[in-house]
Each structure stands twice: as C-alpha cells, then as structure tokens.
C-alpha positions as CSV (number, residue, x, y, z in Angstrom):
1,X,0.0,0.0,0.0
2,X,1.1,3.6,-1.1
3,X,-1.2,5.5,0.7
4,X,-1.8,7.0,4.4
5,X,-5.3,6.7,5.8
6,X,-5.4,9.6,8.9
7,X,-9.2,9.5,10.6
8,X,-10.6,11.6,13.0
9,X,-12.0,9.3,15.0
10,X,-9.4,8.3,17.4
11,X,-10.5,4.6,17.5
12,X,-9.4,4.5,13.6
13,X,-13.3,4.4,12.8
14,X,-14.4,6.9,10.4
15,X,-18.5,8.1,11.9
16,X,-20.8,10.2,10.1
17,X,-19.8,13.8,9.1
18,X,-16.3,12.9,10.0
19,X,-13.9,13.3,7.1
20,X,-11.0,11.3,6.2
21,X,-8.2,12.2,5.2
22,X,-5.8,10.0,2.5
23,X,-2.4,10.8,1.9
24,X,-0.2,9.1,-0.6
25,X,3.0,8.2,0.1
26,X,4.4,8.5,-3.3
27,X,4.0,12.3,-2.3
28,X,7.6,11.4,0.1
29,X,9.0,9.6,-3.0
30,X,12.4,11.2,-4.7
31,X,10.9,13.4,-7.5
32,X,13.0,12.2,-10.5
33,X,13.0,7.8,-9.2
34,X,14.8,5.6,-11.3
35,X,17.0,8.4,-12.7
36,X,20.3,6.6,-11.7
37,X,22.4,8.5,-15.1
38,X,24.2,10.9,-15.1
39,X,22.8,13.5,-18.0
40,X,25.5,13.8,-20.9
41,X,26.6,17.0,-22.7
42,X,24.3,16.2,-25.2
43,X,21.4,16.5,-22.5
44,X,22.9,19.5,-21.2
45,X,22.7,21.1,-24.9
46,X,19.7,20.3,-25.9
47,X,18.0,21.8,-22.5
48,X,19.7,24.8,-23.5
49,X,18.2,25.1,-26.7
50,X,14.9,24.4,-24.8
51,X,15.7,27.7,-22.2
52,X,16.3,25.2,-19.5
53,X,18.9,26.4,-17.4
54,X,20.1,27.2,-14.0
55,X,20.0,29.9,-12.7
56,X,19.2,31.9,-9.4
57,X,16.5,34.2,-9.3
58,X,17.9,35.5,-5.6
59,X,21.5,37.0,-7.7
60,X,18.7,38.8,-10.4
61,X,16.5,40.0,-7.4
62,X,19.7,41.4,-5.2
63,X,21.3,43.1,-8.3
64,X,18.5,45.0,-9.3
65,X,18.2,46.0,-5.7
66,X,21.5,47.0,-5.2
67,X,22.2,48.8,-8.4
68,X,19.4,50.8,-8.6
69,X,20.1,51.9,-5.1
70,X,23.5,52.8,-5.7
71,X,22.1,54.5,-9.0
72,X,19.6,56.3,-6.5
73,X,22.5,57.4,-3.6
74,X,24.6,59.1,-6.7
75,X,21.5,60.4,-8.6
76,X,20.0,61.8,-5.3
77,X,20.7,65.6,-5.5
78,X,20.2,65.7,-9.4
79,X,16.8,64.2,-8.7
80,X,15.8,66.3,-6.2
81,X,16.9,69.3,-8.2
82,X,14.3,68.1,-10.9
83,X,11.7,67.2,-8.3
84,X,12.1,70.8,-6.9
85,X,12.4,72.3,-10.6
86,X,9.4,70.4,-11.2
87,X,7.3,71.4,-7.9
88,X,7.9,74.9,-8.3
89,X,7.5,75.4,-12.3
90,X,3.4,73.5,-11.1
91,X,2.7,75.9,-8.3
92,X,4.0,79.3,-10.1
93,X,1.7,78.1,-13.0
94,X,-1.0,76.7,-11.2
95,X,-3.4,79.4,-12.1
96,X,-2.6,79.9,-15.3
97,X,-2.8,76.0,-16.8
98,X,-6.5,74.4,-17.3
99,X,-5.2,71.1,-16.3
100,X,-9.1,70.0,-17.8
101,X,-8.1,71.3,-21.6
102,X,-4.8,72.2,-21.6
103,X,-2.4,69.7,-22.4
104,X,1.3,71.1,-21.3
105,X,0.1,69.6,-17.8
106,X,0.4,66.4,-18.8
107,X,3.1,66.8,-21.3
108,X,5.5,68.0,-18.6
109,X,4.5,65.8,-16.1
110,X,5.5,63.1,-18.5
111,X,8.8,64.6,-19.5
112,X,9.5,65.1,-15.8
113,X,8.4,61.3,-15.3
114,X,11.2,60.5,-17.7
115,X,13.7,62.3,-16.7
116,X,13.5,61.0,-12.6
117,X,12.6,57.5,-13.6
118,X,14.3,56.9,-16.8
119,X,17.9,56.6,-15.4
120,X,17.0,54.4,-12.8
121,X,14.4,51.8,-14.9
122,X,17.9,51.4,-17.6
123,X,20.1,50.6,-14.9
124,X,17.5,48.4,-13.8
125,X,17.0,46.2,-17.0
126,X,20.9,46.8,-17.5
127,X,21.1,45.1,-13.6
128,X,18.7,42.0,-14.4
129,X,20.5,41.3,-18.1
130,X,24.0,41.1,-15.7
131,X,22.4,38.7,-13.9
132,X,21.6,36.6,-16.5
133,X,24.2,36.8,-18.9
134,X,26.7,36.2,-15.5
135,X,24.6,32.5,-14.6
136,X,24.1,31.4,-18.4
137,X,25.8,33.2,-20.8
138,X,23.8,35.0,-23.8
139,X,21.5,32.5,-25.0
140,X,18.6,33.3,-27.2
141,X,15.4,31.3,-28.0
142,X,11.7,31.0,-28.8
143,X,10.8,27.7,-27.6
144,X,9.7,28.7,-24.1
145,X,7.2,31.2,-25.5
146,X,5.5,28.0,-27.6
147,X,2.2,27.1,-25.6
148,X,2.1,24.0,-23.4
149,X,-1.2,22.4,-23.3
150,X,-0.4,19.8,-21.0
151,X,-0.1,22.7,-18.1
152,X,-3.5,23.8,-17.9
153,X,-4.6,20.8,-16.5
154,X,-3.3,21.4,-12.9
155,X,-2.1,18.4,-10.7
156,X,-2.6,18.8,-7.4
157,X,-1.1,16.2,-5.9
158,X,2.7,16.8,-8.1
159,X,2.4,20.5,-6.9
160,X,1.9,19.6,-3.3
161,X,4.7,17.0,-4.3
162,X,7.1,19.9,-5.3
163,X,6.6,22.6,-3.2
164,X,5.7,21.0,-0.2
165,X,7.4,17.3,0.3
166,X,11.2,18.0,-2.3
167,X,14.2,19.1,-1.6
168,X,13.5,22.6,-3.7
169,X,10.4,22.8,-1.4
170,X,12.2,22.6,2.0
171,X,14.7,24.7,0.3
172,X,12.9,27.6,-1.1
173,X,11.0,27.6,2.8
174,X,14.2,28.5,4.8
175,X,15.1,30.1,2.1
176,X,12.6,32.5,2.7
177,X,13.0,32.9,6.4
178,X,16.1,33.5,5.8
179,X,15.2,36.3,3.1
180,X,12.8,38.0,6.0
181,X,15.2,37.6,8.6
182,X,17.7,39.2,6.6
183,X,15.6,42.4,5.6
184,X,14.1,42.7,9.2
185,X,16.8,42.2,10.9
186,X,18.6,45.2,8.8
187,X,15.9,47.5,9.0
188,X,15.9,47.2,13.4
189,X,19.6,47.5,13.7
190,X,19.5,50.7,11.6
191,X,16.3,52.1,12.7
192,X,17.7,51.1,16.3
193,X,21.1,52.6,16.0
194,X,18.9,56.1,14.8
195,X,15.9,55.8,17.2
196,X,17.0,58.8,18.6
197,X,17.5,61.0,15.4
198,X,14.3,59.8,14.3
199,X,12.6,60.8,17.8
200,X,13.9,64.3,16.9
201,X,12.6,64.6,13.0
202,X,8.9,66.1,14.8
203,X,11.1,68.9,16.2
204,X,13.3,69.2,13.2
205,X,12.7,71.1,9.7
206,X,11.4,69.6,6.6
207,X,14.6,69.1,4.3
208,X,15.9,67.4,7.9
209,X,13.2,65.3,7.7
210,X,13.9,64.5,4.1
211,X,17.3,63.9,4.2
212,X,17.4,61.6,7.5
213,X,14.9,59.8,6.2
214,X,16.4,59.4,2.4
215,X,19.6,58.3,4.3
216,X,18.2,55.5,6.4
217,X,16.3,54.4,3.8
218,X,19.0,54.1,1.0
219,X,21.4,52.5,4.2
220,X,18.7,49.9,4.4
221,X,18.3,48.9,0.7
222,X,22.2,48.5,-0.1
223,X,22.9,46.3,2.9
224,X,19.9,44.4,2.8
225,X,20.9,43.8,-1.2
226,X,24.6,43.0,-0.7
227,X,23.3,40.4,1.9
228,X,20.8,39.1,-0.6
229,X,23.6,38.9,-2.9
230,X,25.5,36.5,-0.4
231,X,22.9,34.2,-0.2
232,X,22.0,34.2,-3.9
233,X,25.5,32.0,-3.9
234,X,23.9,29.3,-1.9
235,X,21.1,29.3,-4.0
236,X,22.9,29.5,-7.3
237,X,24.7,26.5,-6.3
238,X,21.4,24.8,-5.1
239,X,19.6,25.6,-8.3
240,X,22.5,24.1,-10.7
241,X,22.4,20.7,-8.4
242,X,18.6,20.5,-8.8
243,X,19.2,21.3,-12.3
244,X,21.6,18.2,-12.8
245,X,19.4,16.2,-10.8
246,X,16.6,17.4,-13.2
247,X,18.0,15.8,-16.2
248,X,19.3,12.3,-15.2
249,X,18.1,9.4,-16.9
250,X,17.0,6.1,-16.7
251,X,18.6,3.6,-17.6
252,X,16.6,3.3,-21.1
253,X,16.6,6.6,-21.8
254,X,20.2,6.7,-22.0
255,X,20.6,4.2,-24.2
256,X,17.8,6.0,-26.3
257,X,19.8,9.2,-26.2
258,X,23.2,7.5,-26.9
259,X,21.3,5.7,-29.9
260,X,20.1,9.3,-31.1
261,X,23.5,10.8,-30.5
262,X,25.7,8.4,-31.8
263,X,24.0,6.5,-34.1
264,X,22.3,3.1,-34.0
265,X,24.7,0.3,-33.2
266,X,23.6,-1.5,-36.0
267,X,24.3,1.2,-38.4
268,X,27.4,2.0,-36.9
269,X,28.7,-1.6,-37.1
270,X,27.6,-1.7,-40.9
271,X,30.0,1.6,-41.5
272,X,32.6,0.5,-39.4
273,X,32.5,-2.6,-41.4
274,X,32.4,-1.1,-44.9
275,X,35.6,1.3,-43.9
276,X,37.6,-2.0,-43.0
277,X,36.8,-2.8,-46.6
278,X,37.6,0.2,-48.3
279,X,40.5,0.6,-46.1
280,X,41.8,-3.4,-47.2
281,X,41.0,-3.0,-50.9
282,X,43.1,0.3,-50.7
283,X,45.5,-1.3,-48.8
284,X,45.6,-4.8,-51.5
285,X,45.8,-2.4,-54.7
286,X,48.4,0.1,-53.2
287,X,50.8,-1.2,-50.1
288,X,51.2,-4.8,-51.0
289,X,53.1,-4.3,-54.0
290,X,55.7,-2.3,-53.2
291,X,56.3,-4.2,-50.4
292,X,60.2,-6.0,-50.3
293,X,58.7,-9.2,-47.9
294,X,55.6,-10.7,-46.6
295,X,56.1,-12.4,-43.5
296,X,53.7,-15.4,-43.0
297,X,52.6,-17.7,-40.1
298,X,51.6,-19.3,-43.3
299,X,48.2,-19.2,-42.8
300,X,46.6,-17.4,-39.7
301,X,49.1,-14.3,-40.0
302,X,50.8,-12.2,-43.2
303,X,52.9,-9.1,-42.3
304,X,54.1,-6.9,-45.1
305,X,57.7,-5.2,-44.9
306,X,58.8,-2.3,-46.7
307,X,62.5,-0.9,-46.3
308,X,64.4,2.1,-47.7
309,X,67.8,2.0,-47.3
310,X,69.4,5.0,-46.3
311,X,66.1,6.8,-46.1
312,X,64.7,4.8,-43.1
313,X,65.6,3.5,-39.5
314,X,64.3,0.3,-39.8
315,X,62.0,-1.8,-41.6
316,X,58.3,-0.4,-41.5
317,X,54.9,-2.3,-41.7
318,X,53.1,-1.3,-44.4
319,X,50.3,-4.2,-44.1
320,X,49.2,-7.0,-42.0
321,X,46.5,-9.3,-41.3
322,X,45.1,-12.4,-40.0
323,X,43.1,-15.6,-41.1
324,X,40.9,-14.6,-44.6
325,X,43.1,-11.3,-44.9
326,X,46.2,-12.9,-44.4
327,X,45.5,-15.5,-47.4
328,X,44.4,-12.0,-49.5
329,X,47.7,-10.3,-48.6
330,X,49.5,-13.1,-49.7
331,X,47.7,-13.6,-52.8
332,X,48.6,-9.6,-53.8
333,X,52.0,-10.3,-52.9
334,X,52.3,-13.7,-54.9
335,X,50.9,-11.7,-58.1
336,X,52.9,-8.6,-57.9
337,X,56.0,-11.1,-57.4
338,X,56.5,-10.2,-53.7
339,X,58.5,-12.2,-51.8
340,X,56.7,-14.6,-49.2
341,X,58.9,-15.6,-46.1
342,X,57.4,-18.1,-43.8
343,X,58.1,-17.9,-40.2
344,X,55.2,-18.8,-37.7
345,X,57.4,-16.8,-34.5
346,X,58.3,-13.8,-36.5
347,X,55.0,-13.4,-38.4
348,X,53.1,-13.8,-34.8
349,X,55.0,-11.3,-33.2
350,X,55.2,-8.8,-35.3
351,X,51.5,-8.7,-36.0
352,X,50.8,-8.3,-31.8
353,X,53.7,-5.9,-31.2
354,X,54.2,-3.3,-34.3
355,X,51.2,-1.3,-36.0
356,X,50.8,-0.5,-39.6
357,X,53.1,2.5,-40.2
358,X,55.1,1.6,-37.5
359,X,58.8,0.6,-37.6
360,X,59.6,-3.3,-36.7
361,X,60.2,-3.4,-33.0
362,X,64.2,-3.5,-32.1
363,X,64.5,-7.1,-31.3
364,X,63.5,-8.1,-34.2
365,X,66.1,-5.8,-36.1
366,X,68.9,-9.1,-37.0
367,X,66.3,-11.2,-38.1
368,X,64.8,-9.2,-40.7
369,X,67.8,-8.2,-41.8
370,X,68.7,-11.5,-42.7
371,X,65.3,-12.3,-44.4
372,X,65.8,-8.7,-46.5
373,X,69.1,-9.6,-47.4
374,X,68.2,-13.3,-48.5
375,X,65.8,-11.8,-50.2
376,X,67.3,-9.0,-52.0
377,X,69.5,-11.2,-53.2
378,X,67.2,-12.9,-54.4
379,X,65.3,-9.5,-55.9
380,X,68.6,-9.0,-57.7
381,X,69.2,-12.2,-59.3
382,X,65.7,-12.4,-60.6
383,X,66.4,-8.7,-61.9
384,X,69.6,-9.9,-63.7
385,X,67.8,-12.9,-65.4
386,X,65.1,-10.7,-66.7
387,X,67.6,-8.5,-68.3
388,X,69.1,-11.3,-69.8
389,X,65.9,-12.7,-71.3
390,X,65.2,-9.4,-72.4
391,X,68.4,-8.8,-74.3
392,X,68.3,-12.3,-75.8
C-alpha cells in the first residue's frame, strides 16, 4: 500500500460527518526515481536550446536591488533638483494651466516622469540582463514562448509534491525565512542605531526630515541587497544541483539518447565494417606491391615489410593481417612477385607488437635483416635474369 489513511475518530473508525483524510506516500517519493544517469553533454545542450537552465533568481533579485540603489545614492541631488524644478514650475503656474483642456500639464508631467525614472528603470534592465548573462551566458530562444497544453490541467497532488514534500520545497521555505530575517533584521539594527534622530525629526525642519529619512532608507536597501547577494550564492549553487538532478536518466533513456547521438549500433557496425573494406581493398591495390617481404605464419598471419635504405631507420609495416586477410595479402603479394617468407614466430609477433606504419620493434632488427638480405639477393638475381631474357 502507497497511501496513508489519517481518521478523525481516534478509535481508527471513520463516523458520520467525520472526514477522512488520504495521503499518498508517493507524495515522500524522490521526485525524479529511477533516474540513476548521469545527463550527458548532449542533455545538457539540448536543455539549453529548450531555455532550460540554471539559474538563481535570488542574484537577479539582489542586483537589481542593489544597483538601482546605488544609482539612486549618486542620482539623489540631481533628482531632487528636478523634483524641486518640477514642484515649483506647477505651483507658479497653477493658475494659469486648465489642467481639464490644456495639455502642457500632462506633457511635462510626462517629461519630468522621464527624466526621474528613466535613469533608474535602464540601470535596472541593464542590472537584471548582468544577472543573467553572468549565470548562463547570452542565450537566445523561442521555444519557451511556444504554448504548453499539457499545463492547464493542474495536478494537485505533483504541486503539493514539489513545493511542499522536495528538496527545492524545503529549500525555497528557509530560504525565505532567511530572506525575512535578513531584511528585518537590517531595518531594526539601523532604525535602532537612529531611534533617537528619528525621535527628533517632529522637532526638526522639513529638508531634515527629508534627508534623515532618504539616508536611512537608502542604508537599508544596499545592505539588505549585498546580503541578498551573499545568499544568492547558496542558491545559485542549489539551483544548478537541482538542475543536474533534473536531467538524469534512466537507464533506457540513456541508451535511447546514446542511440540518437551516436547513431544506432547496427548502423554503426555496418560503417565500421564497410571502412575496413575500403581501407583493405586500398591497402591490397596500393601497399602490398611495393612491399620488399611478406612475412607469414603461413596461414593465420601475413605481415608486409617495406625498407628504404638510407632513407629509413628500420623496416616499417606497411600491411598485416590475419586468417581470410592474411590468405588476400599473400595472394597480392604472390601476383605482384613479392617475396613470401614463412616464419610462424616472427610473423606472430610482429602482428601483436608493431602497428601498420610503424617501424619493426628493435628485437626483431637481426632477423629481418637477414630475411631482406636473402631476399634481395634474391630481388637482384631475378632482376639480372630478366635483363638477360630481355636482351636475348
């Protein structure tokens, strides 16, 4: 059983206009069960190019509280220039505009609107792009504005789920607290370290007033951002976790995704295979006759040698195989009139220790030379008798 009956009865009976009250315990369960992969890079790009990212919406809230603030404390007496500019160009014309039918009201009210709010709105957007562009980089796309049926059917129980019984849920709760904790706690320690000032605004002027009140407040809203900024690092970190933990996979939806990113293993085994070939037929028509020996096992192995004196270290292999390409190596070789060396000990190790465009191993360096000698030698009388025939 999954589920948690709770009644109200307290003999565990349920009696008339009593409700009951079922839980299910798959509420408790780890959001994302069964997700035991780790997501891939692949997985990671293609949430990007979904808009799925992490990011902390603390860092976008603090910046745009702290540098509008900041934009405010610098902007102060410009502003309250134009507010004063503003107040007194009103009241020296107060008799004169018909606020019903005339028009400049509004139009410099507007163009006084812009001028106190415009700076700070900029910095604003300018503040919340930062905070963006900081967490994931500049990143443009359309498919979170494409509508998502499947959301206006609310489900109770996976919202409950999430923001009540998750780790985001618990989270985002202290979070909070914290959050409150934070702003309160700020605005008592200053208001507490002024109590006295502020006691004294009701016998103090106006532009006192003003300015003791302008102070405290702008005090409040840069330390309670720059500590909003501290925590945002917490919750950046805690948002790119839940992030990762968001996109693991199951088992079979790895392999799914491996087969979409790489390929199908079937396919890929018909390419690889169909390479090899190319690769052999290239290697057959090409390498094996200008080879100078083919060392043979003679049947499971064939090694092909190729040697320039003076030119190279050593002897290099140019070909090799085993079993069905062994017999086609020496087959090339035989028609091109290459010569075939059988020796099972040489042929073996040579094919397990030296790869194809790699020089013969140093061990091995006396006993090819003999066999090239033996065989040039042989190379050279064959050479001579051809002459011969060819002169006769």
């Amino acid at each position: 059983m999954n589920r948690m009956e709770i009644w109200t009865a307290g003999d565990g009976t349920v009696k008339p206009g009593e409700v009951t009250l079922i839980l299910d315990l798959q509420w408790f369960a780890a959001e994302d069960e069964g997700r035991t992969e780790e997501p891939t890079e692949f997985t990671y790009q293609k949430a990007r190019e979904e808009g799925r990212l992490a990011k902390s919406q603390e860092l976008i809230g603090a910046l745009v509280l702290l540098l509008p603030a900041l934009a405010i404390l610098f902007l102060a007496p410009s502003m309250l220039r134009t507010s004063v500019e503003m107040l007194r160009l009103f009241l020296t014309r107060a008799a004169e505009i018909d606020t019903v039918k005339d028009r400049l009201a509004a139009g410099l009210s507007f163009l006084y609107f812009i001028r106190l709010a415009l700076p700070i709105v900029v910095i604003a957007m300018f503040a919340g792009i930062l905070a963006n562009l900081i967490q994931t980089g500049f990143l443009f796309t359309t498919k979170p504005l494409v509508p998502d049926f499947s959301r206006i059917i609310p489900h109770i129980g996976r919202y409950f789920q999430r923001t009540l019984f998750s780790a985001a849920g618990i989270f985002n709760f202290f979070k909070s607290i914290v959050k409150m904790a934070i702003i309160g706690g700020v605005a008592f320690l200053l208001i507490r370290l002024d109590i006295e000032k502020l006691a004294n605004l009701q016998k103090a002027d106006l532009w006192l007033g003003i300015t003791t009140i302008a102070s405290l407040a702008s005090r409040m809203l840069i330390i309670s951002a720059l500590l909003l900024l501290v925590l945002s690092i917490p919750d950046y970190m805690f948002q790119r976790w839940q992030f990762r933990e968001s996109l693991k996979m199951t088992i079979q939806q790895a392999k799914e995704e491996r087969k979409q990113y790489e390929g199908d293993p079937y396919v890929r085994s018909r390419l690889r295979q169909r390479m090899r070939d190319i690769l052999t037929r290239d290697m057959l028509r090409k390498v094996i006759p200008r080879a100078d020996v083919v060392i043979t096992n003679p049947t499971h192995y064939a090694v092909a040698l190729e040697y320039h004196i003076g030119q190279w270290e050593a002897p290099v292999v140019t070909a090799k195989g085993e079993d069905n390409l062994a017999l086609m190596i020496k087959r090339v070789a035989a028609q091109h009139e290459v010569p075939i060396v059988e020796n099972k000990i040489l042929a073996r190790s040579l094919y397990a220790e030296a790869e194809i465009g790699d020089y013969i191993p140093e061990a091995y360096y006396k006993v090819v030379a003999s066999i090239l000698s033996t065989v040039m030698n042989i190379n050279e009388e064959r050479r001579k008798r051809k002459e011969a025939d060819r002169g006769a």
